[in-house]
Each structure stands twice: as structure tokens, then as C-alpha cells.
C-alpha positions in Angstrom: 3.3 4.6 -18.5 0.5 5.0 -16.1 1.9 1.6 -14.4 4.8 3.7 -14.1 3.6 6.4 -12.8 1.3 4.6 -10.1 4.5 2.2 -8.9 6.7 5.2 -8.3 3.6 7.0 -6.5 3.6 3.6 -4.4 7.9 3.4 -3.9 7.1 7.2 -2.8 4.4 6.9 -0.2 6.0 3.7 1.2 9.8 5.4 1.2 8.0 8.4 2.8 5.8 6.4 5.9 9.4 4.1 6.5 10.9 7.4 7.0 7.9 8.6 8.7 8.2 6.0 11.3 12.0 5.9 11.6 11.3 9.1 12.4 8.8 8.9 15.0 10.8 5.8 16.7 14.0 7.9 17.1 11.8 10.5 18.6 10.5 7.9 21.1 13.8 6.6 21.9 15.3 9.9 22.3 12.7 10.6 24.9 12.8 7.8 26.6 16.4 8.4 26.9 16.0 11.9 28.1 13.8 10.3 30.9 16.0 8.2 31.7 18.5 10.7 31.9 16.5 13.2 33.7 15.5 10.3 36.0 18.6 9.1 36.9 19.5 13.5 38.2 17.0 13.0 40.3 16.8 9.7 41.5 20.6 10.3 41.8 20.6 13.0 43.6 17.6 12.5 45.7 18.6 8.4 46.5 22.3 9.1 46.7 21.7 11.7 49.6 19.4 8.8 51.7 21.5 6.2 51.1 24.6 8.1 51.6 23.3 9.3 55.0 22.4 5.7 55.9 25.7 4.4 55.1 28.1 7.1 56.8 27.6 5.6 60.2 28.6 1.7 59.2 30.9 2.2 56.0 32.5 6.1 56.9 31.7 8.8 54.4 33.9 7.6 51.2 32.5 3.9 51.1 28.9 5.6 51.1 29.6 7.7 48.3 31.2 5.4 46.3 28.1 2.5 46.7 25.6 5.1 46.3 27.0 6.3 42.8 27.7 2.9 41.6 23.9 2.0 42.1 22.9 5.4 40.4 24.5 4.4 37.6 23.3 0.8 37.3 20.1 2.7 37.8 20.8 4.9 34.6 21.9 1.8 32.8 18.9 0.0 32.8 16.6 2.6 31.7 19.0 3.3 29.0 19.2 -0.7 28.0 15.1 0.0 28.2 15.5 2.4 25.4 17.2 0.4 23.3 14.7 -2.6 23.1 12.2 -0.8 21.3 11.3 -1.3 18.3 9.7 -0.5 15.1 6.0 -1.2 14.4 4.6 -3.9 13.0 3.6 -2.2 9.9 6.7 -1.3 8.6 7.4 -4.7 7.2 4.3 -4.8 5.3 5.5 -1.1 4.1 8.7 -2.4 2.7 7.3 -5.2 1.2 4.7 -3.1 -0.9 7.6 -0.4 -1.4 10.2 -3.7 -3.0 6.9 -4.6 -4.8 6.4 -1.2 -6.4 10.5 -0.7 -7.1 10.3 -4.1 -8.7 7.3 -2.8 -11.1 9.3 0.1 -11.7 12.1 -1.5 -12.9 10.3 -4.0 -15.3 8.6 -0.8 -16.6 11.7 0.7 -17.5 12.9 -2.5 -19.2 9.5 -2.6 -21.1 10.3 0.9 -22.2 13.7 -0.1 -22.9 13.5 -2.7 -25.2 10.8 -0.8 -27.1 13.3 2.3 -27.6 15.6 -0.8 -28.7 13.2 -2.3 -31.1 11.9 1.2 -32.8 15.7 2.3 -33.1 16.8 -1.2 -35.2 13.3 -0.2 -37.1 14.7 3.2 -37.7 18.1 1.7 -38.9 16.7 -0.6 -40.8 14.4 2.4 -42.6 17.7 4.0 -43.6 19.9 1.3 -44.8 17.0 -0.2 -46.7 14.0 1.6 -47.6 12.3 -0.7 -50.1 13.3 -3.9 -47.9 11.5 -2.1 -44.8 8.6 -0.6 -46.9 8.2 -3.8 -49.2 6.8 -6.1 -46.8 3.8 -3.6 -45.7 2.8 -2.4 -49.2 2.8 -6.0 -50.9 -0.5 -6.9 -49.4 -2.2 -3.8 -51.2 0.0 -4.0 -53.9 -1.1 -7.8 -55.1 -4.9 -6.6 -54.2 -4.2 -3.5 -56.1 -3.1 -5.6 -59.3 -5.6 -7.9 -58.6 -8.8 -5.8 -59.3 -7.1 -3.8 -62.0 -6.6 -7.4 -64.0 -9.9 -8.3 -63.0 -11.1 -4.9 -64.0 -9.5 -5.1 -67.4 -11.0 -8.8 -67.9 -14.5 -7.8 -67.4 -13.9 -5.1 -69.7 -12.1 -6.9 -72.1 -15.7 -9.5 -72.0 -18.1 -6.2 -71.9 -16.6 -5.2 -75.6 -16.8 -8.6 -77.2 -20.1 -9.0 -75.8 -21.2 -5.9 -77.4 
């Protein structure tokens, strides 16, 4: 039982730091995509008014708008495609593997358990169908010694009286 007991303490913590740093990486990501995102309003607007002022004299005022958002949006791609390529610590593998490792205890603790419950139940059945075939083999042991020293006892008594 304490195995038990310490293997689902172990599944817990382990379940609990996975979640812990699934946690903390969507956190990251979602920051670094907020970033991003916030990046790419100002870099937009700040880059898209240069360039846009640049290119109104060679392309005219609709071929600069429509280069200057297309690279804003490359822009906002990238950082977003940066977001997306991180990943989890190293740790966590060594978590799962110790969290498998304590569900795997777990469940061989439960079959332990099981096929005990089995075994006393078939003892129990046994105890009711047959009480002296169940009994019998546990009192035969003290039964033969018992006979044993009451013939013995009634021999040496049986020699005390014809000695005297």
C-alpha cells in the first residue's frame, strides 16, 4: 500500500510540473506573439509611412501602399513563425518518463491488490462450501501432535503403574 501511495504521489507531481510547464510555454508563446503583434502596429505603421513616402514619387501613391503593406505583413509573419519554434524544456521528457514509471507501479499495485482480493474471496468460498475440507488441512498438524503426547502420556503411565 505505501508503494501505492508513493507512485500516485510521483504520477501527481509529475502530471502537475507537465502541466506546470505547458503552462508556462503557452504563456511564453502567447507573449511572444503579442510582441509580435504589437511589433508589427508599430513597425507597420511607423515603416509603412517611410516607405510609403519614398515610393509615391517612382511607383504613384497606390503601388506604395500596396508594397509597403505586403512587407508589413511578411514582417508580422516571421515573428509569428518565431513563436511557433519554441519549444518545451528539456526536462519535461525526464518528467514523463518518471510520471509512465510511477503509472506503471500503480497499475501493478492494483493487480497485486487484485489478485489478493481474488485469492481471499476463493478462500472465503471455499470456507463455506466446505468447512472441514478448509479447516482440516491447518488443524492436522496439532491434531497428530495432540494424539501423539496423549498416547505417549498414557504409555508412560501405563509403565509408571506396573512399575509400582
Amino acid at each position: 500500500m505505501e508503494h501505492l501511495l508513493r507512485s500516485l504521489k510521483l504520477a501527481w507531481r509529475s502530471e502537475y510540473l507537465l502541466r506546470q510547464n505547458e503552462f508556462r510555454l503557452g504563456t511564453q508563446k502567447l507573449q511572444v506573439n503579442a510582441l509580435a503583434g504589437l511589433v508589427a502596429v508599430f513597425g507597420l505603421v511607423m515603416l509603412s509611412l517611410a516607405v510609403f513616402f519614398a515610393l509615391v514619387p517612382y511607383w504613384g501613391q497606390s503601388l506604395a501602399a500596396l508594397t509597403v503593406g505586403a512587407i508589413d505583413l511578411v514582417l508580422a509573419g516571421v515573428l509569428a513563425a518565431c513563436a511557433g519554434l519554441l519549444k518545451p524544456a528539456a526536462d519535461v521528457e525526464i518528467i514523463k518518463e518518471v510520471r509512465d514509471m510511477a503509472l506503471s507501479d500503480i497499475e501493478e499495485e492494483i493487480a497485486l491488490a487484485e489478485a489478493e482480493l481474488v485469492a481471499i474471496r476463493q478462500d472465503v468460498h471455499r470456507l463455506i462450501r466446505n468447512p472441514l475440507d478448509a479447516l482440516l488441512p491447518g488443524a492436522i498438524g496439532p491434531l497428530l501432535d495432540a494424539i501423539t503426547r496423549g498416547l505417549e502420556a498414557a504409555k508412560k503411565m501405563k509403565q509408571d503403574n506396573q512399575d509400582h
